[in-house]
N, CA, C and O of each residue as an XYZ file, in Angstrom:
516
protein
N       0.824     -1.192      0.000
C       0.000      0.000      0.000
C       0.866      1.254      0.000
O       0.606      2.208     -0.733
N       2.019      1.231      0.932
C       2.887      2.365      1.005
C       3.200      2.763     -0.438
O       2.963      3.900     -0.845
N       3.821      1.660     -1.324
C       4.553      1.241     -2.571
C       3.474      2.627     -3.541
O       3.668      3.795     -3.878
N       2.430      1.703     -3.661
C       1.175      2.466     -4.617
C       1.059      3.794     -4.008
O       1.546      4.615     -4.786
N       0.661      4.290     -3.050
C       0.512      5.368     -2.967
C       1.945      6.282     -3.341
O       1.735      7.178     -4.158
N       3.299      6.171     -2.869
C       4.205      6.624     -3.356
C       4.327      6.825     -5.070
O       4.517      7.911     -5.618
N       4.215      5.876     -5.574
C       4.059      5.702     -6.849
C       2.801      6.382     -7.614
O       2.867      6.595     -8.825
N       1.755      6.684     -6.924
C       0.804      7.796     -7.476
C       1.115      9.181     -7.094
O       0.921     10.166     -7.805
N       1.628      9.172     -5.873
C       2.608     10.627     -5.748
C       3.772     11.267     -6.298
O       4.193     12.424     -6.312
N       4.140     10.228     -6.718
C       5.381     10.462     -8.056
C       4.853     10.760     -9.689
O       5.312     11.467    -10.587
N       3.572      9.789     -9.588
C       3.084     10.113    -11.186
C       2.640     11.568    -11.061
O       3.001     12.409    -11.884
N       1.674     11.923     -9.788
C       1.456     12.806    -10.158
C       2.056     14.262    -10.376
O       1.560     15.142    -11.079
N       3.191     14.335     -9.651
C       4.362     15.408     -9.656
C       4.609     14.836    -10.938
O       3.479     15.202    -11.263
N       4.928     14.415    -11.718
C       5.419     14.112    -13.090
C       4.125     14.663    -14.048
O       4.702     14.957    -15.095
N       3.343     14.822    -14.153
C       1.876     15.411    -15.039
C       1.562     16.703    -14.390
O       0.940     17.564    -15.013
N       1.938     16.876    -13.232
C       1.687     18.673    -12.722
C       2.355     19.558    -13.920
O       3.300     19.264    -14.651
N       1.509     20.801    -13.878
C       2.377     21.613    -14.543
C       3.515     22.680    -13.785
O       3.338     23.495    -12.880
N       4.618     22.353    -14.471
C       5.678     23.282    -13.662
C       5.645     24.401    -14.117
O       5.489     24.794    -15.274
N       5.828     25.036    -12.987
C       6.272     27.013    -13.602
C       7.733     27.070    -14.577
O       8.910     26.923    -14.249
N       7.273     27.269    -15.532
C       8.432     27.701    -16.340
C       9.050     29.307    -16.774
O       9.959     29.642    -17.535
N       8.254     29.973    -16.048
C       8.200     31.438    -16.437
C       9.468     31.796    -15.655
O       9.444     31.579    -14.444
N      10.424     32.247    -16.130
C      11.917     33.353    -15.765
C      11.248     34.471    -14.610
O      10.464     35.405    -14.783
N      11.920     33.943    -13.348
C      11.403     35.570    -12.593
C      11.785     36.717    -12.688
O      11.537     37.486    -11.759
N      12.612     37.242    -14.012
C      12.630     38.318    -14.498
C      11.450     38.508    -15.339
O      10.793     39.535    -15.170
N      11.085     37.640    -16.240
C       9.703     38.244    -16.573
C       8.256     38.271    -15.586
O       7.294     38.987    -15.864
N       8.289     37.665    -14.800
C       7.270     37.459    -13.712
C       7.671     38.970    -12.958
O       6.721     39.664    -12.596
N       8.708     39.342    -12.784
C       8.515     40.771    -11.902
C       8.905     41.494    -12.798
O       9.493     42.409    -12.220
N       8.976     41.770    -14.544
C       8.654     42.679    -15.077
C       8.279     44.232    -14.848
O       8.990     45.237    -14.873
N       6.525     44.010    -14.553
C       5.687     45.329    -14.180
C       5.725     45.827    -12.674
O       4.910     46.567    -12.123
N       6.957     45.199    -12.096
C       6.339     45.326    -10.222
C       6.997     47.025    -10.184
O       6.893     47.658     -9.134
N       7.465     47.474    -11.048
C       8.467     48.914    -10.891
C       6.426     50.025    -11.325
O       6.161     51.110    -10.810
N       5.784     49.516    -11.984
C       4.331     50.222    -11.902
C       3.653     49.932    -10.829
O       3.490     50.674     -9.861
N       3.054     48.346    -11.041
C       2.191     48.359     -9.710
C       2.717     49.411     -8.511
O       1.940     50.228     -8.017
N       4.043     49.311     -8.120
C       4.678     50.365     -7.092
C       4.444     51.229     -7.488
O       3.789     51.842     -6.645
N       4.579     51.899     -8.520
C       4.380     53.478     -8.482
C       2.909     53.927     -8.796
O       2.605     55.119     -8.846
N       2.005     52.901     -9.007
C       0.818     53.205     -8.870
C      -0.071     52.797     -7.596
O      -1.295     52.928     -7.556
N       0.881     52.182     -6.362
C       0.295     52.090     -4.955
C      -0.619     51.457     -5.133
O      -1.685     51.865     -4.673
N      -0.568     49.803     -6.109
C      -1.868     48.701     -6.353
C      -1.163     47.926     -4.874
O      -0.366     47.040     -5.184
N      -1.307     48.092     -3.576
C      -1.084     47.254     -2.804
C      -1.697     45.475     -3.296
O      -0.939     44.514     -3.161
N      -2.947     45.333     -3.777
C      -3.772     44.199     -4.146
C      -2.904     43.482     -5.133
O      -2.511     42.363     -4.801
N      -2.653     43.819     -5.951
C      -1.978     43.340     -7.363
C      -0.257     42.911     -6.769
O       0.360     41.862     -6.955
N       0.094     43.935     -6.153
C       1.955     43.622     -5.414
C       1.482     42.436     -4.476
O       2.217     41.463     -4.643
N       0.429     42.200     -3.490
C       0.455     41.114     -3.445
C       0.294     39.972     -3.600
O       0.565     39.004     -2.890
N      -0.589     40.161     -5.453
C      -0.668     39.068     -6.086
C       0.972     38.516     -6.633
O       1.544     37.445     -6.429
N       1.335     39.538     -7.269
C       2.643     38.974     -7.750
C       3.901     38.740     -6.956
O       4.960     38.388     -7.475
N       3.650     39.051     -5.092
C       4.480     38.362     -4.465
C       4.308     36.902     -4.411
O       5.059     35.967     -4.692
N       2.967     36.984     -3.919
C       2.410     35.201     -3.801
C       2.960     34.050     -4.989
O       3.642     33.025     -4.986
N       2.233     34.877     -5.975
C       3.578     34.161     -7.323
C       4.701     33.694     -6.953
O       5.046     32.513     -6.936
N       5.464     34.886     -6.560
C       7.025     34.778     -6.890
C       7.293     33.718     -5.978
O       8.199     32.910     -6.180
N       6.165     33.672     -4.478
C       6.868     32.675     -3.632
C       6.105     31.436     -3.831
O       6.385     30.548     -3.026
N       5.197     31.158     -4.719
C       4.074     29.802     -5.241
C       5.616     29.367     -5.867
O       6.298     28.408     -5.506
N       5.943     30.391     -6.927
C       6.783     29.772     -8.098
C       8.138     29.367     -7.928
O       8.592     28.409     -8.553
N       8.861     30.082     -7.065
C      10.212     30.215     -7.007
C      10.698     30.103     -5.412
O      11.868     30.115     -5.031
N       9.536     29.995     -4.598
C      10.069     29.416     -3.333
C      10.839     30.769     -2.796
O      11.543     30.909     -1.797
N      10.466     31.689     -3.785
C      11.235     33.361     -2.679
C      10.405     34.415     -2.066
O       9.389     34.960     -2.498
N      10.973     34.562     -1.108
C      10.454     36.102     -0.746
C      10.728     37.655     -1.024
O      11.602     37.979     -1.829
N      10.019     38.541     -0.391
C      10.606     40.052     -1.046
C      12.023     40.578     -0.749
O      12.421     41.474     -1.493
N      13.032     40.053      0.457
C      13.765     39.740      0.993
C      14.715     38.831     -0.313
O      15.751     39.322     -0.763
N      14.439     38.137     -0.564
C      15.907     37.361     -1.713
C      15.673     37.890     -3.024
O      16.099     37.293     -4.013
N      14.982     39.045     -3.120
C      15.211     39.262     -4.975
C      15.306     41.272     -5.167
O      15.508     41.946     -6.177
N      14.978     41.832     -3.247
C      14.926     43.058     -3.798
C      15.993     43.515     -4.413
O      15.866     44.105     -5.486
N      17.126     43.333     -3.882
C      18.467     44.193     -4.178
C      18.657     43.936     -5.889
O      19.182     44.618     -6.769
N      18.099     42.875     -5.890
C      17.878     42.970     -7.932
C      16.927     43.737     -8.396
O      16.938     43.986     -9.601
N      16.375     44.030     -7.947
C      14.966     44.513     -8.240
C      15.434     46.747     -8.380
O      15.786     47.490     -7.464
N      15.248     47.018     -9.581
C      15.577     48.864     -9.891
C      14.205     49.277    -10.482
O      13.491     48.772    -11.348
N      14.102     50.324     -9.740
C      13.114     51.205    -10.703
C      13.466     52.631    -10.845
O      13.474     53.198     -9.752
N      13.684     53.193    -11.586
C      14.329     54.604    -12.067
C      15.429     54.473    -11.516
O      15.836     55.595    -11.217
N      16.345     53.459    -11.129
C      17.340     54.007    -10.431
C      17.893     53.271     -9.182
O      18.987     52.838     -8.822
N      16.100     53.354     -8.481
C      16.139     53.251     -6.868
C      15.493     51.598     -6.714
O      15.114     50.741     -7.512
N      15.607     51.703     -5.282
C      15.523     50.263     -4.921
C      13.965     50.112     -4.531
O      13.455     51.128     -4.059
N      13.095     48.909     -4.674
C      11.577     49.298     -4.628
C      10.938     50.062     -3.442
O       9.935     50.710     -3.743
N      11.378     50.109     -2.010
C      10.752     50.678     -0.984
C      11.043     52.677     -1.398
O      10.238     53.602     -1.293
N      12.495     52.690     -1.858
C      12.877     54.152     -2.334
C      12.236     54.606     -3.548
O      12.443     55.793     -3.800
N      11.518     53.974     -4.358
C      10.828     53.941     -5.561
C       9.525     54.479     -5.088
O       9.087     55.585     -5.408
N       8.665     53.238     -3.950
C       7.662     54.075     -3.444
C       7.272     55.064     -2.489
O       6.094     55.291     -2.210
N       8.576     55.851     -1.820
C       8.429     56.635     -0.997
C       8.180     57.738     -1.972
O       7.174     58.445     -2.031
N       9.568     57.794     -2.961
C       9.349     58.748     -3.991
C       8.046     59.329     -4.780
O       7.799     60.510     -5.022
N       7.346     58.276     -5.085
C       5.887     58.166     -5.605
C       5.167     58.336     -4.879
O       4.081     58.402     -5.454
N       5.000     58.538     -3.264
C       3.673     58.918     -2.528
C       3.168     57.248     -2.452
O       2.163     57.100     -1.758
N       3.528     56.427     -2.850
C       2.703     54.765     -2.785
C       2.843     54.558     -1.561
O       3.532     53.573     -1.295
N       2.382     55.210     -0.595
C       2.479     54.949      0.437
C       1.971     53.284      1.491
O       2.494     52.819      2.504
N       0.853     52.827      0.722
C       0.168     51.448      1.022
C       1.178     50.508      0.599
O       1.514     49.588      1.345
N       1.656     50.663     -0.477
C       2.607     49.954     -0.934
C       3.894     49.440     -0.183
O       4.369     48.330      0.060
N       4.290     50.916      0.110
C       5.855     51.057      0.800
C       5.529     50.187      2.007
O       5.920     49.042      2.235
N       4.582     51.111      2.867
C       4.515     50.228      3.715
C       4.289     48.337      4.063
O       4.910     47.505      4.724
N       3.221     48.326      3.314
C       3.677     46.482      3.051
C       4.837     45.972      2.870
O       5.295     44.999      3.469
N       5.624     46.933      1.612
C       7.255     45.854      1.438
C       7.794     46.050      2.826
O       8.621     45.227      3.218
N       7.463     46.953      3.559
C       8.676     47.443      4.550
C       8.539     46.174      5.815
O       9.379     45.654      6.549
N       6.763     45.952      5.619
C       6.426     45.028      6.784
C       6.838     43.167      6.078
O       6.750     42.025      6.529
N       7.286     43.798      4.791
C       7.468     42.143      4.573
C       8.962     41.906      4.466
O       9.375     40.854      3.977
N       9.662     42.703      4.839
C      11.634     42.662      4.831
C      11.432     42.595      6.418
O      10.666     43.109      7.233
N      12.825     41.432      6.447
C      13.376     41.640      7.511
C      14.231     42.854      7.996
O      15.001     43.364      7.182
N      14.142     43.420      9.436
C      14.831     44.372      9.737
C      16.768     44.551      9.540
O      17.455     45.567      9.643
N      17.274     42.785      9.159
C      18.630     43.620      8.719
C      18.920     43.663      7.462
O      20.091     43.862      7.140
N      17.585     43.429      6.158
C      17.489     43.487      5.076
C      17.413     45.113      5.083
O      18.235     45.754      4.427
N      16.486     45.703      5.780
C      15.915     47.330      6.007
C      17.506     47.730      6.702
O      17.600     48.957      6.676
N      18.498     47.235      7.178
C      19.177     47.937      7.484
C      20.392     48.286      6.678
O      21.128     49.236      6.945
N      20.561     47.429      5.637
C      21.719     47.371      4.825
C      21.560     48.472      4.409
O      20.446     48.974      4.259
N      23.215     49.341      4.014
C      23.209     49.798      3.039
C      22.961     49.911      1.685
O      23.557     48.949      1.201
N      22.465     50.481      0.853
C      22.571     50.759     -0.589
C      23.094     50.796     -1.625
O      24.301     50.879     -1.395
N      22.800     50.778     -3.346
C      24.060     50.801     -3.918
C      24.651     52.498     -3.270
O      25.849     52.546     -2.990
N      24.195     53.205     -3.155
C      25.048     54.632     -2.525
C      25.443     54.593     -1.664
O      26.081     55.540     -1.205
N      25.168     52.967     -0.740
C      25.977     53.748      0.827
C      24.996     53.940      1.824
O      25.269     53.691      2.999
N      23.859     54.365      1.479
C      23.218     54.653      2.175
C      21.975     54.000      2.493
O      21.142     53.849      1.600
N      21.698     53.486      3.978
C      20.480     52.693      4.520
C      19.012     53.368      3.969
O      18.889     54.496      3.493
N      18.194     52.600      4.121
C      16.552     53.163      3.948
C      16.157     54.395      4.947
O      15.502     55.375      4.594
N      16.672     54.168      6.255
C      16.618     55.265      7.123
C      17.325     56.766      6.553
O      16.684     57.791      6.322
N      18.770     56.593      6.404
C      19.581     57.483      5.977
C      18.998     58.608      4.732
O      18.942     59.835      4.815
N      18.593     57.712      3.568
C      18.225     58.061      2.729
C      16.606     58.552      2.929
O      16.289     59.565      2.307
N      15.907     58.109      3.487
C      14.445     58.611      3.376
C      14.610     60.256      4.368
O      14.080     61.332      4.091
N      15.520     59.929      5.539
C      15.236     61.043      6.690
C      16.516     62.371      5.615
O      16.419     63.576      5.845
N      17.290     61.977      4.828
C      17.439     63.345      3.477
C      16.642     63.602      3.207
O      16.285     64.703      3.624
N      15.971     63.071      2.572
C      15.323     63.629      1.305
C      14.169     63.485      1.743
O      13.397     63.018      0.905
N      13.605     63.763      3.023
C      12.239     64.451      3.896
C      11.011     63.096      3.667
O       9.892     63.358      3.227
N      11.352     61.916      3.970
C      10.554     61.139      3.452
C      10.243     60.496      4.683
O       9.146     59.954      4.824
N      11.210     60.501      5.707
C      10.786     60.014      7.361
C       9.168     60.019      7.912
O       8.733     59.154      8.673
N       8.301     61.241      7.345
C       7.659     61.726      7.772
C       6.320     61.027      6.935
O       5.171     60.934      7.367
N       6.546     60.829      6.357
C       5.374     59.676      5.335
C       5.525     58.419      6.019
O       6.471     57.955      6.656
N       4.262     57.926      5.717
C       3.268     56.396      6.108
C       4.320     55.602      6.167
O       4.354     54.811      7.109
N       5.355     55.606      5.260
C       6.381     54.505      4.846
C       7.378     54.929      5.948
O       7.798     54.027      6.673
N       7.794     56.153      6.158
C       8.939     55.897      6.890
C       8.499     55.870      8.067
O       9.423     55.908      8.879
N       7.507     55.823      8.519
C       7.337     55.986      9.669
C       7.333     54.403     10.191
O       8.005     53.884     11.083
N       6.217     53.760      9.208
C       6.611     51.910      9.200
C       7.746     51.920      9.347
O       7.972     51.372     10.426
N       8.741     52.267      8.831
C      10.344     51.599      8.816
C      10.861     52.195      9.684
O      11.988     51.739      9.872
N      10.568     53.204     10.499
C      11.197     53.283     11.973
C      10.724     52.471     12.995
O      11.377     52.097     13.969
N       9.512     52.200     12.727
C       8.645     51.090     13.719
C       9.297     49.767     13.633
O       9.519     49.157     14.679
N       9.687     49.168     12.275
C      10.193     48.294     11.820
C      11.169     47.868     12.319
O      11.228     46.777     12.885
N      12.673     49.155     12.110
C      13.763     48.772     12.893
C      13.727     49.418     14.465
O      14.759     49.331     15.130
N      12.796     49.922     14.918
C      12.634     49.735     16.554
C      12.200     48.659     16.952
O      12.057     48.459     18.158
């Protein structure tokens, strides 16, 4: 009995369909959804990324550019404030603490350029307190 059931659990992983989609094209559009603050939709295509590829927002941001900036600095910039805040609550705090390609942490950089004071930074002080 063990035998058969193993053996129907094997056929059937063999007839599933596998994700074949590149998670560069799967996170394609995530540089809009962010700048259009679709909190609903960013967390459709996280769920993806971690259905498909077994990752979180945590192992693919630092790949992840939009104009430039890194996605939480993307949506502070944009006012996506619903947004920001979700990625911020879905990174770990020494992911939020690293530096940047400039050098400079999420803190560092948001409390320049007057962004502390928005929904998002205020999450990410809560975050790393």
């Amino acid at each position: 009995m063990k035998k058969l059931l193993t053996t129907v659990i094997a056929s059937a992983a063999l007839l599933s369909p596998v994700a074949q989609a590149d998670l560069t094209e799967d996170l394609q559009n995530i540089c809009t959804i962010v700048k259009n603050n679709d909190k609903g939709e960013l967390r459709k295509k996280m769920r993806g990324v971690k259905d498909d590829y077994r990752m979180r927002l945590g192992d693919f941001y630092e790949g992840v550019s939009c104009g430039g900036q890194s996605l939480i600095r993307y949506a502070m910039a944009n006012g996506a404030n619903d947004v920001g805040a979700y990625m911020v609550g879905q990174m770990g705090k020494s992911d939020l603490s690293k530096p940047e390609g400039d050098g400079m942490t999420l803190q560092q950089w948001a409390d320049s350029n007057g962004y502390l004071a928005s929904e998002t930074g205020k999450e990410l002080l809560d975050r790393l307190n």
